[in-house]
VMD Tcl script that draws the C-alpha trace (Angstrom):
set ca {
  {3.99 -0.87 22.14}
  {4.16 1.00 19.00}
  {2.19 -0.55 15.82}
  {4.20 0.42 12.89}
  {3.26 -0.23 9.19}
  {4.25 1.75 5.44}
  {0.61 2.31 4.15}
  {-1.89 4.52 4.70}
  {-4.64 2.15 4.42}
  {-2.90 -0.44 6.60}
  {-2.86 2.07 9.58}
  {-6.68 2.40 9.24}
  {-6.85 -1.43 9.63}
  {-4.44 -1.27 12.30}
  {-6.42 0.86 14.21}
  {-9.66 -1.01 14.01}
  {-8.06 -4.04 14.82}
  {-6.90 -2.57 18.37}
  {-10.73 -3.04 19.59}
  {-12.54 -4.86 16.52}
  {-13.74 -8.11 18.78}
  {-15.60 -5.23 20.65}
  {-18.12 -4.11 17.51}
  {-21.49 -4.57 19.36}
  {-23.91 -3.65 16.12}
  {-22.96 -3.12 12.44}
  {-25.24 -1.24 9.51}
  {-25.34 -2.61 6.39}
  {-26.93 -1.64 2.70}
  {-26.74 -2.97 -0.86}
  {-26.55 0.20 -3.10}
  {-27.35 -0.34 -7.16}
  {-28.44 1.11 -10.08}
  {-30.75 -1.95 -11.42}
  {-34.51 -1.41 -10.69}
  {-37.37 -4.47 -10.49}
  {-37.97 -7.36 -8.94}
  {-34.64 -9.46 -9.89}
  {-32.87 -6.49 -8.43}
  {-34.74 -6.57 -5.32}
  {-33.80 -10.41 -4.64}
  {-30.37 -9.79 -5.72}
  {-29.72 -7.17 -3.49}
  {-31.32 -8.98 -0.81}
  {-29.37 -12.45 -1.60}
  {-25.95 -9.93 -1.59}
  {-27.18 -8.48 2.03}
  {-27.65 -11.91 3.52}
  {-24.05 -13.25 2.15}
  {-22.04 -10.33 3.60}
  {-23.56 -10.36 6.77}
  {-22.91 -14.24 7.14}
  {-19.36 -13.41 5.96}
  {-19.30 -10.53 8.38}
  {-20.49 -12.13 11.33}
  {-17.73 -15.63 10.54}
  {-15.24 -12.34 10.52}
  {-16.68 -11.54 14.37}
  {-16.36 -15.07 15.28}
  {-12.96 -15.32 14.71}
  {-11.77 -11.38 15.80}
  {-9.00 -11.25 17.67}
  {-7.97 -7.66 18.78}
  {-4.86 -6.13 19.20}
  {-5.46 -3.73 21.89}
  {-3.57 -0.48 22.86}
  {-4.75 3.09 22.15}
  {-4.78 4.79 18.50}
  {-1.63 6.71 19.44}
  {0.15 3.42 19.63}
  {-0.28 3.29 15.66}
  {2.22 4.81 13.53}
  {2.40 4.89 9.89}
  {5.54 5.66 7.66}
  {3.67 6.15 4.63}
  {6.44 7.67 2.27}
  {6.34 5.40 -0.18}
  {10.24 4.88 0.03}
  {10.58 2.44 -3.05}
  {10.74 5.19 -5.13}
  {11.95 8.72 -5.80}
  {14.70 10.24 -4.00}
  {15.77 8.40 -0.52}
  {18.94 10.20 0.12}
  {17.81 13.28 1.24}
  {16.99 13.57 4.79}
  {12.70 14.32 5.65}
  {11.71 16.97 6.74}
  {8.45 18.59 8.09}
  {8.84 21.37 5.79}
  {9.41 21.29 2.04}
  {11.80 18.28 1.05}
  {12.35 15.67 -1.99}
  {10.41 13.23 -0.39}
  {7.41 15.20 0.16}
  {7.65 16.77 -3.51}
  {7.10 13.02 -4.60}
  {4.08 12.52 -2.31}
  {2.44 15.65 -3.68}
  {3.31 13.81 -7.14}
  {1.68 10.93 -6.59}
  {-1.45 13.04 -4.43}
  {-1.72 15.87 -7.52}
  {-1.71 12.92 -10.39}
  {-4.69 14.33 -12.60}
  {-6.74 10.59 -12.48}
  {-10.35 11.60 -12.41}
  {-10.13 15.48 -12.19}
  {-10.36 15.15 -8.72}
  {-7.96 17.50 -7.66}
  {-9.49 20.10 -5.90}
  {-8.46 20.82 -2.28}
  {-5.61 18.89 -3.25}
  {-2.72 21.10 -1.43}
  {-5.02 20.76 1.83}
  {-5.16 16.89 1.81}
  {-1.10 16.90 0.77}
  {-0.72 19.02 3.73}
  {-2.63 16.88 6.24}
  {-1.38 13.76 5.17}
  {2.33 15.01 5.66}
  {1.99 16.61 8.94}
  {0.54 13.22 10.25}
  {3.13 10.97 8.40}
  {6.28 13.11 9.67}
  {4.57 13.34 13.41}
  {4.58 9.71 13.08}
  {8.01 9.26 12.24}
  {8.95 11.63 15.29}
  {6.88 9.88 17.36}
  {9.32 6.36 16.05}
  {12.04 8.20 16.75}
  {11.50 8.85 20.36}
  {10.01 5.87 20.91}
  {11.65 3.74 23.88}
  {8.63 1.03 23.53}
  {8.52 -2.69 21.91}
  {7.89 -1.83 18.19}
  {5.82 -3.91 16.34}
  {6.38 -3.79 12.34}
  {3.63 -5.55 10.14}
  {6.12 -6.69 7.01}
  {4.33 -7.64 3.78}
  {5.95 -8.49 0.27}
  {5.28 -4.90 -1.19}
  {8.46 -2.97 -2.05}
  {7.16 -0.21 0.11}
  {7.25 -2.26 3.40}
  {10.48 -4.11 2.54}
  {11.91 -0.47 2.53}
  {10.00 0.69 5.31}
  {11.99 -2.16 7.25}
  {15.89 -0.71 6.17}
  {14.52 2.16 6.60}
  {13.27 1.50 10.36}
  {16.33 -0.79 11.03}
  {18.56 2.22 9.99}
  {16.87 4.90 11.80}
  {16.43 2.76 15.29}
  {19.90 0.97 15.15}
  {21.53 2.65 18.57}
  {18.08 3.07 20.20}
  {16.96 1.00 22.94}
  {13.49 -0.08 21.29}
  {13.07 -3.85 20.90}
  {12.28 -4.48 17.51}
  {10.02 -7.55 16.74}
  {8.26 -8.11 13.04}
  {5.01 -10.04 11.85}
  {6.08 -11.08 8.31}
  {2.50 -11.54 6.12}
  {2.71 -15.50 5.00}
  {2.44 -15.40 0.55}
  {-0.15 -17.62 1.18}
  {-3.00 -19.21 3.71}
  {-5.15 -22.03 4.09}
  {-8.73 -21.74 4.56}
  {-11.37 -23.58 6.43}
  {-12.45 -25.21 3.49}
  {-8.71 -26.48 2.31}
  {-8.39 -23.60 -0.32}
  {-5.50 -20.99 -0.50}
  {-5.50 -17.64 -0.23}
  {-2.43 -15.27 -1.67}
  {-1.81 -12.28 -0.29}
  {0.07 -9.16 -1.14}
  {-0.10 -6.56 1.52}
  {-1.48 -6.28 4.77}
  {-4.27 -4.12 3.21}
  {-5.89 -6.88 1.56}
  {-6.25 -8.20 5.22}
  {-9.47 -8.07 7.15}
  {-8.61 -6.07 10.04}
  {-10.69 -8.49 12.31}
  {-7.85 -11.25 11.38}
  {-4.60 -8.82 12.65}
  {-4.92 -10.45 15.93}
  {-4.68 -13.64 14.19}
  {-1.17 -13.43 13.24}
  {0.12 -12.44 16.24}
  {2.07 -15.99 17.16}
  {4.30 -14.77 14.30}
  {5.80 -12.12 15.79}
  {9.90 -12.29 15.54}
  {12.29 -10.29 17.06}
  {15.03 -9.01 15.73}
  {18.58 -9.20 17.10}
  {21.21 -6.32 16.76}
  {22.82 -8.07 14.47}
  {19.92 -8.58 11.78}
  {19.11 -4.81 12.75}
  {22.70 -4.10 11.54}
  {22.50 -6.01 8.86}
  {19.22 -4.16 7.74}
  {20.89 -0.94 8.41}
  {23.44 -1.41 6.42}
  {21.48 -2.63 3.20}
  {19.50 0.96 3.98}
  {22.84 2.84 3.57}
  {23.31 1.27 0.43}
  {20.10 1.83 -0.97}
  {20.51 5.35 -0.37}
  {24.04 6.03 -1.97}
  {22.75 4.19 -5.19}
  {19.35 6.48 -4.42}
  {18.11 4.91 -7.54}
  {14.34 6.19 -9.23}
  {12.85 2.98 -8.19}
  {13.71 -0.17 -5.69}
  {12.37 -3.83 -6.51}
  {12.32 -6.88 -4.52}
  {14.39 -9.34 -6.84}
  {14.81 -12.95 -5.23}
  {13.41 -11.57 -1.87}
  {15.86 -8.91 -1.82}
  {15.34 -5.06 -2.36}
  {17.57 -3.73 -4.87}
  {18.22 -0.51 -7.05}
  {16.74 -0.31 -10.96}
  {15.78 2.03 -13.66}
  {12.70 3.81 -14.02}
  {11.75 1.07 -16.92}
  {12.15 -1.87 -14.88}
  {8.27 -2.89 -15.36}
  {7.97 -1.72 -18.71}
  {7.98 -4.80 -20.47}
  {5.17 -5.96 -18.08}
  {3.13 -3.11 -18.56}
  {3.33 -3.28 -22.15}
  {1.78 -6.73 -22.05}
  {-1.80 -5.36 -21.11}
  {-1.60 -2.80 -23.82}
  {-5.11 -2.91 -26.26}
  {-5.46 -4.74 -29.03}
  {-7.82 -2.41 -30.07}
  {-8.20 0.76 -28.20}
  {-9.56 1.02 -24.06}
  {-8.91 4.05 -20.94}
  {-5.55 3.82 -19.38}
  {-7.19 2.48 -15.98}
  {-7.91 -0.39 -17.65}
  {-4.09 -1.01 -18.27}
  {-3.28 0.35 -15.27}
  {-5.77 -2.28 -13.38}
  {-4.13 -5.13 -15.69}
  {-0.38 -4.09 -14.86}
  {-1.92 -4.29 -11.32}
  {-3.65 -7.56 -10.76}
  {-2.70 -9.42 -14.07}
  {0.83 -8.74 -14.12}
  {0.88 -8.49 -9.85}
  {3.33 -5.37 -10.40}
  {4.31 -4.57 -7.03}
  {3.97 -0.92 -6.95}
  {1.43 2.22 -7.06}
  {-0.90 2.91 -9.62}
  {0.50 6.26 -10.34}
  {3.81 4.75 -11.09}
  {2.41 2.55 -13.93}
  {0.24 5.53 -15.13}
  {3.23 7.86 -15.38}
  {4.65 5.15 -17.29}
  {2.20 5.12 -19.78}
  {2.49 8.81 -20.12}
  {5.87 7.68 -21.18}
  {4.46 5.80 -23.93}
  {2.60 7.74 -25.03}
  {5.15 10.61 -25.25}
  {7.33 8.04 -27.24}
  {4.74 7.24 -29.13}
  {4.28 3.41 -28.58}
  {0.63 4.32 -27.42}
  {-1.80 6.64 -29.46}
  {-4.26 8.93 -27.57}
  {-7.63 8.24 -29.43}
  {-9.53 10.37 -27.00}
  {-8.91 12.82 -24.59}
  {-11.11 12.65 -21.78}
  {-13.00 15.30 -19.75}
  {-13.19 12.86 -16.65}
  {-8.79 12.82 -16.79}
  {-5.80 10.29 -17.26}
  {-7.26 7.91 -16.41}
  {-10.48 8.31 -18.25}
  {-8.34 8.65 -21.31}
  {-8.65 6.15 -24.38}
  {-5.69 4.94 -26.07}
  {-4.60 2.30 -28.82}
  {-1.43 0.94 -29.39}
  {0.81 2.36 -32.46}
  {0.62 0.24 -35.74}
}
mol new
graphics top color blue
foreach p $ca { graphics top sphere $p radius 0.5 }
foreach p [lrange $ca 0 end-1] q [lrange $ca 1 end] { graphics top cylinder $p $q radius 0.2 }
display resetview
């Protein structure tokens, strides 16, 4: 069976979910920059909590199984830039947007860049051959991030005449806990790995006809091959660059403060469903428009950057 997801980070989970009720010993350490006595008993109270929470994780593990070549990620980010154009190993539209996003000055932390674009590609498009030649059961972990909902289309449209079973583990908005509180999630990657396994009685397959039907909202999607792709009313649809921009401007500064604190806002605050670069290109915007002032320019990059709102 093939393990497929449409983030990086969830096919790190994925993959240490395949054996995670297997751990036999874990290291842990607090690491901070306070000094004394109250930091010794804080670090020590911090060390005793996350093992407790890391041994109820344990407890309830449930592994996936299967080998690490079972997990494939298609990591393209596909609700935005161009879609149309086919992907290819070598240079294509789709791979100019994930050196974009990879080459985004946020921290001056660019160097080696072109070597980490490089590696990342080669292993997302071998993962998309290794899809496409697939004959297996595929397994798709579906969350409510645009990326995923187009990562399904996508899939659907791709796999439509194969012979691949195609089943789906949708991630539920929201859980229950032990203690009777809720828990919302967003993505698989705010998942603990050990609880994968958990969701498995979820799993849904998917008949031709919903694969069709998928399909054929992918084909769409790709003639309107629109800058950006939202989810509005649980479905994906086309929109303008600007679509978040009136959520974005609500965490601008009443004073002044560095663009990662907007971008962090946008983020959690307004729960804008897309990557950080996105919103931080964005605020380039407004600041080349002028609706946000650059007070100082920092050494440490964008994000580093103070700004203040124009008067």
């Amino acid at each position: 069976m093939l393990e497929v997801c449409f983030s990086d980070s969830v096919k790190g989970a994925l993959l240490y979910a395949q054996n995670c009720d297997n751990i036999i010993s874990e290291s842990f350490n607090v690491i901070s920059s306070s000094k004394g006595i109250f930091s010794y008993f804080s670090k020590k109270l911090a060390l005793r909590k996350y093992k407790k929470q890391r041994k109820e994780l344990q407890r309830r593990a449930v592994s996936l199984g299967g080998k690490r070549e079972d997990v494939v990620g298609i990591s393209f980010s596909l609700s935005e830039g161009d879609i149309k154009s086919p992907i290819k190993f070598d240079d294509c539209p789709r791979k100019d947007y994930i050196k974009s996003v990879f080459s985004f000055d946020r921290y001056n932390e660019n160097e080696n860049m072109k070597q980490t674009i490089n590696y990342f590609w080669r292993n997302c498009v071998n993962d998309l051959e290794k899809l496409k030649l697939s004959q297996d059961k595929i397994r798709i972990w579906l969350d409510r991030t645009p990326d995923a909902q187009c990562g399904l289309l996508f899939v659907a449209n791709l796999l439509k005449n194969s012979n691949s079973e195609i089943y789906v583990i949708e991630l539920p908005k929201e859980l229950k806990q032990d203690n009777n509180s809720m828990i919302e999630y967003r993505s698989w990657g705010e998942v603990e790995p050990e609880l994968y396994g958990t969701f498995l009685d979820r799993e849904k397959k998917l008949s031709k006809a919903q694969i069709n039907e998928l399909s054929n909202q992918w084909e769409k999607l790709k003639e309107e091959n629109a800058p950006l792709r939202v989810i509005e009313n649980g479905v994906i649809i086309s929109v303008d660059e600007d679509y978040y921009d009136d959520l974005i401007r609500k965490e601008f500064p009443k004073k002044t403060c560095n663009i990662a604190y907007i971008v962090g806002s946008a983020l959690g605050k307004q729960k804008i469903l897309t990557g950080d670069v996105f919103i931080a290109k964005r605020i380039q915007h407004f600041i080349n428009t002028g609706e946000l002032i650059v007070i100082d320019h920092s050494k440490d990059g964008f994000y580093a950057t103070v700004v203040g709102c124009a008067k």
